[in-house]
LOBALUM-372454 format. One record per residue (C-alpha): residue in one letter; z, y, x. Coordinates in steps of 0.05 Angstrom, whole numbers, plus 5000, padded with zeros to 4 digits. Each point is the difference from the previous one (the first is absolute). Layout:
<sites>
AZYX/...
</sites>
This chain:
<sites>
X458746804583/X505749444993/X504050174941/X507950045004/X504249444987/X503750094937/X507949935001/X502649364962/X505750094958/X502150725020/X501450224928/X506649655000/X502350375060/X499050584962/X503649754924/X506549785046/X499750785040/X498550294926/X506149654976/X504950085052/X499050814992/X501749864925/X506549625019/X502450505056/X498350584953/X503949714936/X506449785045/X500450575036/X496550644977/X500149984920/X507049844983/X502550685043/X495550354955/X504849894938/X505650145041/X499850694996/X506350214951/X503449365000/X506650095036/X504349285018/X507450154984/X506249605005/X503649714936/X506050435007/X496050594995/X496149794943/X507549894966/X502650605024/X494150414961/X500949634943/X506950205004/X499150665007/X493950024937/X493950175048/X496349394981/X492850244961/X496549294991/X501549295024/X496049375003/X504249465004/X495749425029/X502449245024/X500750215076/X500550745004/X501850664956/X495250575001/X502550724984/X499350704988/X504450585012/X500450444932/X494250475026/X496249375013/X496950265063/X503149505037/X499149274994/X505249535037/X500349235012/X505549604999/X502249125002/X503149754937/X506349705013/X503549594942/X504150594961/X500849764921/X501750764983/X494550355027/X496350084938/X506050304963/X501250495060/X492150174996/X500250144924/X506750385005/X497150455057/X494050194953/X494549695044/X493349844972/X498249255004/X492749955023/X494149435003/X496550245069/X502350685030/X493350415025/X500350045070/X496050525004/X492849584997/X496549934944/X497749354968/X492050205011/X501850245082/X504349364998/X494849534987/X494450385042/X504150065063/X503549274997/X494149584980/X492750414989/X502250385079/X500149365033/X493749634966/X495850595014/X501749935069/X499549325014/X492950054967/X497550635049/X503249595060/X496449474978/X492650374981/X501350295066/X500149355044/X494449784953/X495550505014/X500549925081/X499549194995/X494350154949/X496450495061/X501649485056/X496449444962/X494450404978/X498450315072/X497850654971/X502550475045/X503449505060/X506650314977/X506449594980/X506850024991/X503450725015/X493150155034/X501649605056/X492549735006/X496750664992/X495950245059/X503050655035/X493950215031/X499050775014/X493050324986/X498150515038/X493450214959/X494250465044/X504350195059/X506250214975/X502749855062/X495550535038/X499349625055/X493549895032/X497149685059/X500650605040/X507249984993/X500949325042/X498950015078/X499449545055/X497949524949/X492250025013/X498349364991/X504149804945/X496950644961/X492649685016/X501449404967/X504050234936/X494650604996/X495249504988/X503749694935/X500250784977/X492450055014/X499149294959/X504450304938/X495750665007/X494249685002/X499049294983/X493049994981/X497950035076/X503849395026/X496849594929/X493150195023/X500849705070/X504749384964/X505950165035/X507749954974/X506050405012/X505449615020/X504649864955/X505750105038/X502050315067/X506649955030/X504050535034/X502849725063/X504850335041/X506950215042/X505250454955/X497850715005/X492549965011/X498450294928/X497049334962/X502550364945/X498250745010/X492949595017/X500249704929/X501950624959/X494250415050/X494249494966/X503550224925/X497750675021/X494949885021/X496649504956/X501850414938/X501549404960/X506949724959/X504349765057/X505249514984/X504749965048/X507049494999/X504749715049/X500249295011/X507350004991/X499550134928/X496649404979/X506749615024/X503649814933/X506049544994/X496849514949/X493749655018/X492850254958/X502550744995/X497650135063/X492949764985/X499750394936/X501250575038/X493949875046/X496449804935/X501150644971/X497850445066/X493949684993/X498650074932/X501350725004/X494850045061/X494749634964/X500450554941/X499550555052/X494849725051/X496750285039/X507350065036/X504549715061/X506049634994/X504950095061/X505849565007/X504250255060/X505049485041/X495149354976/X504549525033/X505650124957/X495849444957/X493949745038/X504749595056/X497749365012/X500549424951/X501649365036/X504849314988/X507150405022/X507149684974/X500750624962/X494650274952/X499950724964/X495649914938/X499950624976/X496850255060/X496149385003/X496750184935/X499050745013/X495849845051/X496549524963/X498350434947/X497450585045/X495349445032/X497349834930/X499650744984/X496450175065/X495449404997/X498050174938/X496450595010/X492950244998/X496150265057/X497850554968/X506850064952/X502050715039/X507049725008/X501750065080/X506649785028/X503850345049/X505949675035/X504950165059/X504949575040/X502849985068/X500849274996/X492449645001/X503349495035/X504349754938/X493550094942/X497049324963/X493949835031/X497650004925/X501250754996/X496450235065/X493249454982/X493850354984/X498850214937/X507850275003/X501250335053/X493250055029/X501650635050/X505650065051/X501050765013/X505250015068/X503850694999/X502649995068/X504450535041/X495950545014/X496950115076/X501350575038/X493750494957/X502949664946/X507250285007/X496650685006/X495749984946/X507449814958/X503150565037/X495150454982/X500649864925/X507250074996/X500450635031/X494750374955/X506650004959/X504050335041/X499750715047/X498649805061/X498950435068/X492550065026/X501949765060/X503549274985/X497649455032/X498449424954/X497649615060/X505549915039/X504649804935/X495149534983/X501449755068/X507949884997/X498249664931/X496849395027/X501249524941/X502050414945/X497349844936/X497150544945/X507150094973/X504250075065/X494450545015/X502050314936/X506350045005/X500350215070/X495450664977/X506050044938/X506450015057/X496350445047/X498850464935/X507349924975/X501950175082/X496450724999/X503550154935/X506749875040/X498350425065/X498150514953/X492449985014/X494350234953/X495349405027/X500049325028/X498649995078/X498449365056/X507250085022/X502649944924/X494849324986/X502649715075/X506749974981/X499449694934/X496349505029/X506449855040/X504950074947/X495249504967/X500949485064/X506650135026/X503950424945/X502350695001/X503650255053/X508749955005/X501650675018/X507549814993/X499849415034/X504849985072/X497949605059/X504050015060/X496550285066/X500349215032/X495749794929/X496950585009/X497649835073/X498049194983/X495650254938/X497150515037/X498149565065/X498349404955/X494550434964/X496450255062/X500849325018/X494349894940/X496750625019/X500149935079/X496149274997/X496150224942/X497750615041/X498449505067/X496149494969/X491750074998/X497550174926/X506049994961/X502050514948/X501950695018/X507050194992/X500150544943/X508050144995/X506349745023/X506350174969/X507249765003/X502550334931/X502049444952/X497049864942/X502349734926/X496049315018/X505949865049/X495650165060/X503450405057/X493850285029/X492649835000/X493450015037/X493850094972/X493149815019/X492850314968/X494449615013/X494150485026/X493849504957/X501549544938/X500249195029/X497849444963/X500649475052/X506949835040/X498049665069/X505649625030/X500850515055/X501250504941/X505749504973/X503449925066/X499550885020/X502949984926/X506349555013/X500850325079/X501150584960/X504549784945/X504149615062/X500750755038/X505850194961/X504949385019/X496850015078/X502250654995/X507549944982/X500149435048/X497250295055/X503950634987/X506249884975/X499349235021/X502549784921/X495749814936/X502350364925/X498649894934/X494250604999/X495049515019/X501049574940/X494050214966/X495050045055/X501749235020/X498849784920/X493250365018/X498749755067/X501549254969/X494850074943/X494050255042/X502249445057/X499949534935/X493750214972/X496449965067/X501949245004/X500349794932/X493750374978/X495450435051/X499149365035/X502450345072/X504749475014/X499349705067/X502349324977/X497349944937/X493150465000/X496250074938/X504949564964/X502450414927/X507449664994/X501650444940/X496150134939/X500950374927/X504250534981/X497350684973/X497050485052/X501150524945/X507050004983/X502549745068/X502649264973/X500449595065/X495749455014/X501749244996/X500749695063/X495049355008/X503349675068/X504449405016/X506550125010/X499549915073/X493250485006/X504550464958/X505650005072/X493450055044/X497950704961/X507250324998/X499849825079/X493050315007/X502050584963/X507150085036/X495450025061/X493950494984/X507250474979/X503049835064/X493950215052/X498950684952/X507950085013/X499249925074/X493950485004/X503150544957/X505950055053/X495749935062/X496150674966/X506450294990/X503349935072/X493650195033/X500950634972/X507450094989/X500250705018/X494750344949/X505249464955/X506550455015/X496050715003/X496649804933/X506349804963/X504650595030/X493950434962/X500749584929/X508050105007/X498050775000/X496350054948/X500749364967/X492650024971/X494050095041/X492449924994/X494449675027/X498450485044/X506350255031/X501049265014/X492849885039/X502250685035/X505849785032/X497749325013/X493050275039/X505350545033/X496550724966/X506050254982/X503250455041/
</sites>
């Protein structure tokens, strides 16, 4: 293990802060302490007592006069001016000439307080700083000055957590490959006799939400070992080497409790790649290189696994994710349509639920929810029975939070006038009309024109009947016909364009974007990626990889592919204008409507 550099010269620092707290405390603290009964007094009143005989003692010194009234409770202060018969006026008033009056202090507490007071602690100050520049250069515990090198791990010792693998859902895979590194820890013997290795390290990797986390404190549980467990974050120091004495110092409490796992959650905080950049940040830089060192130095069959979670791979030193690391790559993904049941399912268990709720179908209207949206979806439709006065959580109750969740709660107080009332209304069954005329797109589920906190005035919503892992370019273009119904229908309508379509063209411009740019169903340009990078888990856009002049081609092919779903959207729309005014006229009456009294009307079963 490389030993810590030891500080050059740091003693002096600590001499010149040890003095400067003796200089501050003897010109400002200890003199007030004498100042207790001392009273400053004008000349005129010190000969205006001696006058009047209340002098008790007098000092007469070569600046100043210090006296006592005749109880000699009272000690006053006074300048000496030049007065040739103020010793005869003294004498004749009966004072008592003194040496030193006693200010109340005596000689011993004098002495202690003024000089012994200070030395003592200038020496503890000084024994103090010592002792922590005396643990930094030893490397005995990784600690050093105020702490600030010590590790902050938390333990969590057999399971105090209570979390087991039973606890994590839509996670299958994931739980297959860290139950193996449990099985290992249980039972290491059997992978010796075959000459197989655990890995030494396996990464979490993951969007925000999917539960790399929950996943790491589930193997604590269930491996029954010491579980260390620290955020990358608090390695970060100010001064460079305090951060690798903290790593130093999480491993050398891991290698006294091995068998054990060390987790250290958000990774990239200090395993970003090193490279030549203008600016350099060596304290990171030699964080990570001491958690290489400590990683590459362990033993096979050491017990010592590391667990490790970030939803940036993209950013990690290559040295970190090598073999012998990082051997194991576990992807926590979004969960799949059984997998957003199974999560359901969990979460409920917690709360009363009807017999009759149908998991299914929210599972449905969650299509790419992670773990803890699905949570806290199950938590608002909880907290939403508790204000309709329910005793148990019901479909309706777990639909709606899911679109408080999406578009906010709704504005109950909020005042549209019957013309805005009439283009929302008509611009949503605009979405809903060529959604509903188009071959294998998503059922409409609900259309509503109450606004919402999000800023939407209304909204249309669409429940996909199976779970899709492939988009085909007809699915893109039935996608953006749809997204272009709401403006085809103000203009074919009301023959103007608003401001409500704002966020269905940002929408309609990214999937036209990504079909060209990426999907390779470009017309011009074919399987020809002109953007690459960015992180596909927290939505950072990709870097374009084009010319300048292939960069006007795309925006022209993409203005185009938005153009012909424009013009199909409107031709749906006027072909069948009339189901358009009959199905509006019903959404101004009740304002919200469902899937089925929409397909009603439009097929013509109502009455």
């Amino acid at each position: 293990m490389e030993e810590p550099q030891k500080p050059k010269k740091s003693w002096i620092s600590y001499w010149i802060i040890a003095l400067c707290v003796f200089l501050l405390l003897q010109a400002f603290v200890f003199p007030n302490l004498f100042k207790g009964r001392v009273k400053e007094v004008g000349y005129e009143t010190f000969i205006s007592m001696t006058e009047n005989n209340e002098i008790g003692s007098v000092t007469i010194e070569s600046n100043q006069i210090t006296f006592t009234d005749k109880s000699e409770k009272q000690v006053y202060q006074t300048g000496r001016l030049d007065d040739p018969d103020l010793i005869q006026r003294l004498y004749n008033s009966g004072a008592k000439f003194e040496s030193q009056i006693d200010s109340g202090t005596s000689p011993l507490l004098y002495i202690l307080i003024s000089y012994v007071l200070p030395i003592a602690l200038m020496l503890l100050v000084f024994h103090f700083f010592n002792k922590k520049m005396a643990q930094r250069m030893g490397g005995g515990d990784g600690s050093m000055m105020f702490g600030m090198g010590k590790s902050n791990a938390k333990v969590y010792v057999k399971s105090t957590t209570g979390i087991k693998f039973k606890d994590v859902a839509g996670e299958e895979e994931a739980k297959e490959l860290l139950a193996e590194i449990v099985d290992y820890l249980h039972k290491p013997e059997r992978y010796k006799e075959i000459g197989a290795s655990m890995p030494k390290g396996a990464l979490l990797v993951g969007p925000p939400g999917t539960g790399k986390t929950l996943l790491a404190k589930a193997v604590a549980g269930e491996a029954n070992v010491p579980f260390f467990s620290i955020s990358g974050s608090e390695f970060v120091e100010m001064f460079v080497g305090r951060g690798a004495a903290k790593v130093r110092e999480l491993f050398e409490q891991a290698n006294k409790q091995a068998p054990c796992i060390v987790f250290i959650d958000e990774i990239d905080t200090i395993g970003k790649k090193r490279g030549a950049q203008l600016t350099t940040n060596d304290e990171r830089e030699q964080t990570l290189n001491q958690l290489l060192t400590e990683m590459d130095g362990f033993k096979g069959n050491q017990g010592v696994i590391i667990l490790a979670a970030t939803n940036r791979p993209e950013v990690l030193d290559p040295a970190l994710l090598r073999p012998g690391r990082f051997d194991r790559q576990v992807r926590v993904e979004l969960p799949d349509l059984k997998g957003r049941e199974a999560i359901l399912n969990v979460h409920l268990k917690k709360i009363k639920t009807e017999e009759t709720i149908d998991v299914n179908y929210i599972a449905r209207m969650t299509a790419g929810a992670s773990g803890a949206q699905l949570a806290n979806i199950v938590n608002e439709a909880a907290l939403r029975a508790v204000r309709m006065g329910k005793d148990s959580v019901t479909t309706a109750d777990l639909a709606e939070s899911v679109e408080t969740i999406i578009a906010g709660a709704e504005k109950k107080n909020s005042i549209l006038s019957e013309e805005e009332k009439r283009i929302v209304a008509y611009h949503e069954i605009g979405h809903a009309l060529v959604a509903a005329k188009q071959s294998g797109s998503a059922p409409v589920q609900k259309i509503t024109i109450v606004p919402r906190t999000s800023g939407a005035l209304g909204y249309t919503m669409q429940v996909e009947e199976d779970e899709k892992s492939l988009i085909s370019k007809k699915d893109a273009c039935q996608k953006l016909e749809v997204l272009c119904g709401g403006r085809a229908a103000e203009e074919v309508v009301f023959d103007i364009v608003t401001t409500g379509a704002s966020n269905d063209i940002e929408r309609a411009t990214d999937i036209a974007r990504n079909m060209v740019t990426r999907y390779g169903m470009s017309e011009n340009f074919g399987m020809m990626a002109l953007q690459t990078g960015g992180n596909t888990y927290l939505g950072d856009p990709a870097q374009s990889t084009c010319s300048p002049e292939t960069a006007r081609l795309v925006d022209e092919e993409i203005q185009e592919i938005i153009a012909a779903a424009h013009r199909r959207a409107k031709e749906i729309l006027m072909e069948n204008r009339e189901k358009m005014d009959e199905l509006a006229a019903y959404l101004l009456e009740k304002e919200t409507i469902s899937g089925e009294e929409f397909m009603e009307i439009l097929e013509g079963k109502t009455a």
